[in-house]
C-alpha positions in Angstrom: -9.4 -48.7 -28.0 -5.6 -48.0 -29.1 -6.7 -44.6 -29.8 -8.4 -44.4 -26.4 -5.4 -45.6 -24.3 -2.9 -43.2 -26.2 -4.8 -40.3 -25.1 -5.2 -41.0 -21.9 -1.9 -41.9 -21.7 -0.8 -38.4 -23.2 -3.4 -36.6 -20.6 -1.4 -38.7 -17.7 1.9 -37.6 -19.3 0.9 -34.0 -20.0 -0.7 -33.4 -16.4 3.0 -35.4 -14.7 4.8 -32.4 -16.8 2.7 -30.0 -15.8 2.5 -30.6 -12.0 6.4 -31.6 -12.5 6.7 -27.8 -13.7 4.5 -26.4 -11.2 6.8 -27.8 -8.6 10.1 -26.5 -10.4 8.3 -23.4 -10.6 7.5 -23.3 -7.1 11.1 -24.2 -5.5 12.6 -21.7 -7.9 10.1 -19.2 -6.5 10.7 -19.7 -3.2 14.5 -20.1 -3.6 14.9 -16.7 -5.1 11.9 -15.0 -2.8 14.8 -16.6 0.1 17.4 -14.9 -1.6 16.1 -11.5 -2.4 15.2 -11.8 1.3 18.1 -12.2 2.2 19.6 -9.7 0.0 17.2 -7.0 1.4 18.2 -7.7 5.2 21.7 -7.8 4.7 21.0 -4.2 3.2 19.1 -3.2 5.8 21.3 -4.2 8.3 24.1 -2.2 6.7 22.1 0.9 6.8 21.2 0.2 10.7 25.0 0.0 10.9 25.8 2.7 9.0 23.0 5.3 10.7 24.3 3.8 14.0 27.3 4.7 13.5 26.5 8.1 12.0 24.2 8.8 15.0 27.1 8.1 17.2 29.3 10.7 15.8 26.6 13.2 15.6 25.6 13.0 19.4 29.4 13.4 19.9 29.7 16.4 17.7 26.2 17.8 19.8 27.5 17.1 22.9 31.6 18.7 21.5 29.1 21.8 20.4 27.4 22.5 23.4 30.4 22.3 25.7 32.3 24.9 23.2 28.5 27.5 23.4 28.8 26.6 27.6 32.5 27.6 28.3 31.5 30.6 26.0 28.7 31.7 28.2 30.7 31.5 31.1 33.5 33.6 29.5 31.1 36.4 28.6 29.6 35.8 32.1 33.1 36.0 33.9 33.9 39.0 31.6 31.1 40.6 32.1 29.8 40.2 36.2 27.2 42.7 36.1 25.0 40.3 33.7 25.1 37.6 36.5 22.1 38.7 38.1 20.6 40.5 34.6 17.8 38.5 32.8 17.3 40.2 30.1 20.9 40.2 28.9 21.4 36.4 30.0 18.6 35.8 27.6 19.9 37.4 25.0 22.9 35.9 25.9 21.1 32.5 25.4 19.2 33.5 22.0 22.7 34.4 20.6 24.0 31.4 21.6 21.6 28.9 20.3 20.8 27.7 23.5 17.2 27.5 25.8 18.2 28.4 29.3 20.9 29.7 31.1 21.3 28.6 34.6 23.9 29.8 37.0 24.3 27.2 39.9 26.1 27.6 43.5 28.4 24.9 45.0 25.3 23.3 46.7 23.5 22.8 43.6 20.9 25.3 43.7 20.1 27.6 40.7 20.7 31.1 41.7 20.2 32.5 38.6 19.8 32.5 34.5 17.5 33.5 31.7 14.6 31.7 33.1 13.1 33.2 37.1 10.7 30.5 37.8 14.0 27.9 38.4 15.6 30.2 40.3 15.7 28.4 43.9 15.7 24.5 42.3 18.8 22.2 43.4 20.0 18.7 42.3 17.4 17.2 44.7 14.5 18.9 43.1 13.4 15.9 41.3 15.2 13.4 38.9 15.9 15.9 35.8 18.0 18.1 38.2 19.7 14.9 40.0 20.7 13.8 36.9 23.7 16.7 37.1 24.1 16.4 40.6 27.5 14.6 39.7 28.6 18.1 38.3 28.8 18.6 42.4 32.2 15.9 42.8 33.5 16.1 39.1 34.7 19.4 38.3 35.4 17.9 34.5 31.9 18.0 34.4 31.9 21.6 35.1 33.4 24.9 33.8 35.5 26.6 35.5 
């Protein structure tokens, strides 16, 4: 009977230690799966900062770019008058320049000419991608002159 009670008593004690560890185990687990977490976001979060930031001086340095390539096309443009009205050499213009279109516009805001005819006749009421430059109509820092 002595016999009987002292293993049941170590089989109490033995499965107490080993629920015991399971729960140490567990907390310990979850603690460090909370810190890693943790770790990881704060490290994303720097990246998303750090792109963000990148981004923002890239778009600036875009935007810094194609201002330079516009005021150049409208120095060879000036320079040159007879290409005003010349298609061909406006889109070669354009291809040397890195750029898609070329559009001349009048002081109403209508296109009256570039390296792409079919816009030829659109203003900055022709729909809302053209309106959005419509303010190039009242601020001449907008524009080159």
């Amino acid at each position: 009977m002595r016999k009987r009670k002292i293993l049941v008593l170590s089989i109490t004690i033995v499965a107490i230690a080993l629920i015991l560890e399971t729960c140490i185990l567990r907390y310990v687990n979850e603690k460090n799966a909370q810190t890693t977490s943790n770790v990881l976001l704060d490290r994303v979060i720097a990246v998303l900062d750090k792109n963000e930031s990148s981004e923002e001086r890239f778009v600036k340095s875009l935007k810094d770019d194609y201002i330079v390539r516009a005021k150049a096309i409208s120095y060879i443009v000036d320079a040159k008058p007879e290409v005003e009205y010349d298609i061909d050499e406006l889109q070669k213009i354009a291809s040397l320049m890195s750029v898609d279109e070329i559009h001349l516009i009048d002081e109403t805001g209508t296109i009256y000419s570039g390296s792409i005819p079919k816009y030829f006749g659109y203003s900055f009421d022709s729909g809302e991608q053209m309106a959005f430059f419509k303010q190039m109509l009242n601020n001449y820092d907008l524009t080159l002159n």
